[in-house]
Backbone as a printed PyTorch tensor [residue, N CA C, xyz], in Angstrom:
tensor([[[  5.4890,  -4.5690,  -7.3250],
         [  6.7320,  -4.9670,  -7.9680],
         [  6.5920,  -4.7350,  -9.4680]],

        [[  7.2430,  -3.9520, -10.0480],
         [  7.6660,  -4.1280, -11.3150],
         [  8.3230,  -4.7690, -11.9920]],

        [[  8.1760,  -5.5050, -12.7080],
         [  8.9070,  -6.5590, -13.5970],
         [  9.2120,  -5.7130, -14.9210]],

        [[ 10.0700,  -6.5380, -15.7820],
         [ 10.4140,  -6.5210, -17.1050],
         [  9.0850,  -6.0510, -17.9650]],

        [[  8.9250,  -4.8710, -18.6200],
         [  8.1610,  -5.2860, -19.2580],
         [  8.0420,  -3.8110, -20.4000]],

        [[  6.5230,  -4.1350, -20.6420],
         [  6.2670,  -3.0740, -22.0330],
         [  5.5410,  -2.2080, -21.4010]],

        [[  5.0000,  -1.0160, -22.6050],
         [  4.2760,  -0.0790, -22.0380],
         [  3.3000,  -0.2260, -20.6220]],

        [[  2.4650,  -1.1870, -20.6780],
         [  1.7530,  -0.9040, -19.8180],
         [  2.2690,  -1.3290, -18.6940]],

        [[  3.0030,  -1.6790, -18.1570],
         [  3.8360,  -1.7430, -17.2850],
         [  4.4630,  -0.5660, -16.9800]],

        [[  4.8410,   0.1600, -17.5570],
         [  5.2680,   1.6750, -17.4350],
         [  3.9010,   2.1110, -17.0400]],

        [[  2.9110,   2.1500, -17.7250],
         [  1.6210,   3.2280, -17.3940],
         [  1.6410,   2.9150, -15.8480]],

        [[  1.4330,   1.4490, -15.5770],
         [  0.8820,   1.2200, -14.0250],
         [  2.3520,   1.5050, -13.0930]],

        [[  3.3060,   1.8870, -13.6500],
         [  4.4830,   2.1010, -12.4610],
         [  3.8660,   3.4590, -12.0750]],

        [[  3.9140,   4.3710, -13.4570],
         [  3.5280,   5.9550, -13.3430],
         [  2.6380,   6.0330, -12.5250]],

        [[  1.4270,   5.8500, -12.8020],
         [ -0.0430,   5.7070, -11.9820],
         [  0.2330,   5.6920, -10.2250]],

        [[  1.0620,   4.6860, -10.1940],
         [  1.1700,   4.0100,  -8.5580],
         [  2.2270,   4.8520,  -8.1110]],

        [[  3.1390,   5.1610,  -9.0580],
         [  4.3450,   6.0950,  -8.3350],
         [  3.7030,   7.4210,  -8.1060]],

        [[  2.6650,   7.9920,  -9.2140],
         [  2.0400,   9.2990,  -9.1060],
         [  1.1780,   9.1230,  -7.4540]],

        [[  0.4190,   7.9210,  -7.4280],
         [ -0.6310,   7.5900,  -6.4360],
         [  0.4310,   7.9310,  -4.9980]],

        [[  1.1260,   7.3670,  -4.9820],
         [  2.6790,   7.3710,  -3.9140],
         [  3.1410,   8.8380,  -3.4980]],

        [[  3.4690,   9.6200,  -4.6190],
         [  3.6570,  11.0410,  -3.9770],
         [  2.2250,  11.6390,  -4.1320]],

        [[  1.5180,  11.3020,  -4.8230],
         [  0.2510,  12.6870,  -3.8590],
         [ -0.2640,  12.3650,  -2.6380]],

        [[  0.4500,  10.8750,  -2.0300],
         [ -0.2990,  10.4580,  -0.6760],
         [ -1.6250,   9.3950,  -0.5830]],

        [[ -1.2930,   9.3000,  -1.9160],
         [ -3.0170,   7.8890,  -1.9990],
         [ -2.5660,   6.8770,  -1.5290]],

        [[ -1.7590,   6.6280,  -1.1460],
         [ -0.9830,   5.5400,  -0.6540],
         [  0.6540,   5.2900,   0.0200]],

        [[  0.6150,   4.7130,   1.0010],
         [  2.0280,   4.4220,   1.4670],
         [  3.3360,   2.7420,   1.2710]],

        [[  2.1320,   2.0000,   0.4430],
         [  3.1020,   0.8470,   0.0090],
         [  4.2810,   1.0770,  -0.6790]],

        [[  5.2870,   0.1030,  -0.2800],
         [  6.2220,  -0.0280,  -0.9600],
         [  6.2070,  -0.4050,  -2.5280]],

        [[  7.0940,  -0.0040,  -3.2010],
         [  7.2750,   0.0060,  -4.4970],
         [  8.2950,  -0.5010,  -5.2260]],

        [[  8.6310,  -1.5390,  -5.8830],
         [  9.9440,  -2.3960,  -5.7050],
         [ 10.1410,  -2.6790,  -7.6050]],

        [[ 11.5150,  -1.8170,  -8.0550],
         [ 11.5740,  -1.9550,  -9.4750],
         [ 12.8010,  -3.4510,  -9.8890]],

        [[ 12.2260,  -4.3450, -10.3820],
         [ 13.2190,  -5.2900, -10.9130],
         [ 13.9120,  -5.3360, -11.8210]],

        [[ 15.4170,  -4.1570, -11.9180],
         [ 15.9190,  -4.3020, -12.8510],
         [ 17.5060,  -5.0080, -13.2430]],

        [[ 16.4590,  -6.5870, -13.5490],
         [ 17.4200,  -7.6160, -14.0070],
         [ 18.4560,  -7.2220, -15.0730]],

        [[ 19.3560,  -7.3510, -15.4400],
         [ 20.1640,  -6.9650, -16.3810],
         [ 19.9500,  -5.4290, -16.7050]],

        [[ 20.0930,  -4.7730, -16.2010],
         [ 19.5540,  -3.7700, -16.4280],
         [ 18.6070,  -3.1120, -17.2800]],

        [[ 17.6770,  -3.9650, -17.2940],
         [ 16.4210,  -3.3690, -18.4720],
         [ 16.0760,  -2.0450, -17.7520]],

        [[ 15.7990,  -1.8720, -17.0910],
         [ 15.3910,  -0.6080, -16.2810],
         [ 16.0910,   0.5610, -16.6070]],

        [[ 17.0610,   0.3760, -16.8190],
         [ 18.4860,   1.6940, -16.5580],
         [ 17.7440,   2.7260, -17.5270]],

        [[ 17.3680,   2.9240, -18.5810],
         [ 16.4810,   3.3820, -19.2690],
         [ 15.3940,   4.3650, -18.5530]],

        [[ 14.9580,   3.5030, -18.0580],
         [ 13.4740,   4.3460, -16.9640],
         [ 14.4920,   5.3000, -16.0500]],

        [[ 15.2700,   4.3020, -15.6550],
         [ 15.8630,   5.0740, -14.0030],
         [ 16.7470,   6.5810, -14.5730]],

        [[ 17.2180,   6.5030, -15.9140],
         [ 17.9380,   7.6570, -16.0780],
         [ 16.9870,   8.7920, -16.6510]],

        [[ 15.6090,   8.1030, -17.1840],
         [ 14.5130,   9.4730, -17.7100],
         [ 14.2550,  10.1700, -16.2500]],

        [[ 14.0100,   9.0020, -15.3530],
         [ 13.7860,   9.8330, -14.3100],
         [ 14.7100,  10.9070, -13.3750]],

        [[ 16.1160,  10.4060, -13.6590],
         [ 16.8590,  11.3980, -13.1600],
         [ 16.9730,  12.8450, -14.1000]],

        [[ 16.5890,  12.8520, -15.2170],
         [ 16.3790,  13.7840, -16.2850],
         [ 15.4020,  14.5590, -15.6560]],

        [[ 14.3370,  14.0020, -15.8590],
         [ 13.1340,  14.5300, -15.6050],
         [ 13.1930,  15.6880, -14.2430]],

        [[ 13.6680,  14.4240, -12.9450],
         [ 14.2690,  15.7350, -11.4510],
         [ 15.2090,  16.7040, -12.2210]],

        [[ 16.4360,  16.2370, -12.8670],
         [ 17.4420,  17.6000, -13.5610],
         [ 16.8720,  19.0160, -13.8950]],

        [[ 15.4110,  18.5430, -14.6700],
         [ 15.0990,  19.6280, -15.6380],
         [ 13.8330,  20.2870, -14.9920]],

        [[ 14.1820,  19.9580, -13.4770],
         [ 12.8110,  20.5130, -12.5950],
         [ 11.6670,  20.1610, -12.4620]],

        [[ 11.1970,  19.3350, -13.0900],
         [  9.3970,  18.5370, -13.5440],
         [  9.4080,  17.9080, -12.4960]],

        [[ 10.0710,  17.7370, -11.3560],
         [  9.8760,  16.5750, -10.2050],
         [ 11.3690,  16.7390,  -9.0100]],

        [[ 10.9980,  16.7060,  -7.8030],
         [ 11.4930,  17.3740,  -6.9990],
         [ 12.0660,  15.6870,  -7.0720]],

        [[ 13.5830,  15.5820,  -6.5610],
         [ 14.5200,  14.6710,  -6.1920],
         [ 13.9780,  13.8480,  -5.2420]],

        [[ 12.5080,  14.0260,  -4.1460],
         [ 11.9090,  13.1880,  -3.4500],
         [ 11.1760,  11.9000,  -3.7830]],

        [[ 11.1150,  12.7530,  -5.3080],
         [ 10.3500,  11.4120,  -6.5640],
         [ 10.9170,   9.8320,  -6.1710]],

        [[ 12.3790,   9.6790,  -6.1850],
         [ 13.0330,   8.4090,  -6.4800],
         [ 12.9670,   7.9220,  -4.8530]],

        [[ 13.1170,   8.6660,  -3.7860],
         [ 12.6570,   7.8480,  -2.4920],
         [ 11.4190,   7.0150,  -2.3220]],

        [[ 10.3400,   7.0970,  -3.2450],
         [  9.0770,   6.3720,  -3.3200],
         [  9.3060,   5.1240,  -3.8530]],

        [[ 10.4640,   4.7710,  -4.6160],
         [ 10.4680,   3.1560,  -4.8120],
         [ 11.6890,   2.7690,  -4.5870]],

        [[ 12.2600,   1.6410,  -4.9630],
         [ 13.6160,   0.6240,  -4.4080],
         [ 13.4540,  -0.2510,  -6.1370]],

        [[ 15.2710,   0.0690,  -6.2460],
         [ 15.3620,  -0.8520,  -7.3600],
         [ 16.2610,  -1.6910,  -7.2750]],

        [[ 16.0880,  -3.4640,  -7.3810],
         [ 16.7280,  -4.4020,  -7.0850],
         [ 16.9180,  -5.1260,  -8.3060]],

        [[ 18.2780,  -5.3380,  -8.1370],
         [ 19.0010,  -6.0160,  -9.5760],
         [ 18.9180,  -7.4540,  -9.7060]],

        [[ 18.5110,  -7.5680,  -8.6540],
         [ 18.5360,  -9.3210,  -8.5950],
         [ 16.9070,  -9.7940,  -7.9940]],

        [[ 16.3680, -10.9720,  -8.1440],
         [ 15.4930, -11.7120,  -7.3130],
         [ 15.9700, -11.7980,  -6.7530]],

        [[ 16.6340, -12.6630,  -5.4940],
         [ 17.2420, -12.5580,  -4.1490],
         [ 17.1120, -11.3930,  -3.8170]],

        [[ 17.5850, -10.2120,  -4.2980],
         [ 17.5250,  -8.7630,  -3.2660],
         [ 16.4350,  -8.5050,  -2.8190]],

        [[ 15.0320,  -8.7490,  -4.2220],
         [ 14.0400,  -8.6640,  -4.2730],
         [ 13.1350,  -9.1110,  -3.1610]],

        [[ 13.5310, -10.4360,  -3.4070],
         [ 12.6970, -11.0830,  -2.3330],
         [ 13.1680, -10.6480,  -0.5390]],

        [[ 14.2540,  -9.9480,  -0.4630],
         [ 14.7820,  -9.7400,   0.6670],
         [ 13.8540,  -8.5250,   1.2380]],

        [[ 13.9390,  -7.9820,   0.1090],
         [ 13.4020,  -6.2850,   0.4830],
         [ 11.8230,  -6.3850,   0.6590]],

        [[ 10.9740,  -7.2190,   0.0660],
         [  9.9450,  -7.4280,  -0.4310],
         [  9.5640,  -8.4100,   1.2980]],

        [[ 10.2880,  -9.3000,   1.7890],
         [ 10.1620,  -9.8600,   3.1750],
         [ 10.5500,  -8.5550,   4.2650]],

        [[ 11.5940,  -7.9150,   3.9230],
         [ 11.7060,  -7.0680,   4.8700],
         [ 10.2820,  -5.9230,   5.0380]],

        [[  9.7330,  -5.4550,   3.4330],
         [  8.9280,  -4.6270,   3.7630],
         [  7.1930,  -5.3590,   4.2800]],

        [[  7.3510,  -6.3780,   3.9110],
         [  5.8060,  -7.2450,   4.6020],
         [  6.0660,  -7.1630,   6.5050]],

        [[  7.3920,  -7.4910,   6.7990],
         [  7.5380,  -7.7600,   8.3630],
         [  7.7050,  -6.3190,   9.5310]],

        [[  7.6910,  -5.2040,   8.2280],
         [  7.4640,  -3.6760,   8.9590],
         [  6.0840,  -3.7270,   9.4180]]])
């Protein structure tokens, strides 16, 4: 889960999202963007697929929930898979 936060919080999304598509791993990945602090990240990344650096499969590797409640929904749903 990603929370609110500063750089290094970005480093370890990158890291785990990178870890996610080369296959080091299959956990779920869950971005919390409360008020939209996120919107920021979420639109570099649609840039980033735009301008070819990353195939559009990129953003299927995580889930972004605007609320705690969703959070915790998705976060129970993905423990009971």
């Amino acid at each position: 889960v990603i929370l609110p936060g500063g750089p290094g919080t970005m480093d370890e999304f990158f890291e785990v999202l990178t870890w996610r598509q080369l296959g080091l791993h299959d956990k779920p990945i869950f971005v919390l963007n409360t008020q939209g602090y996120w919107d920021g990240l979420i639109n570099l990344l649609g840039n980033i697929i735009g301008s070819g650096f990353a195939e559009e499969s990129l953003l299927s590797y995580f889930k972004v929930e605007n609320s705690v409640d969703a959070l915790e929904t998705s976060l129970k749903d993905a423990l009971s898979s």
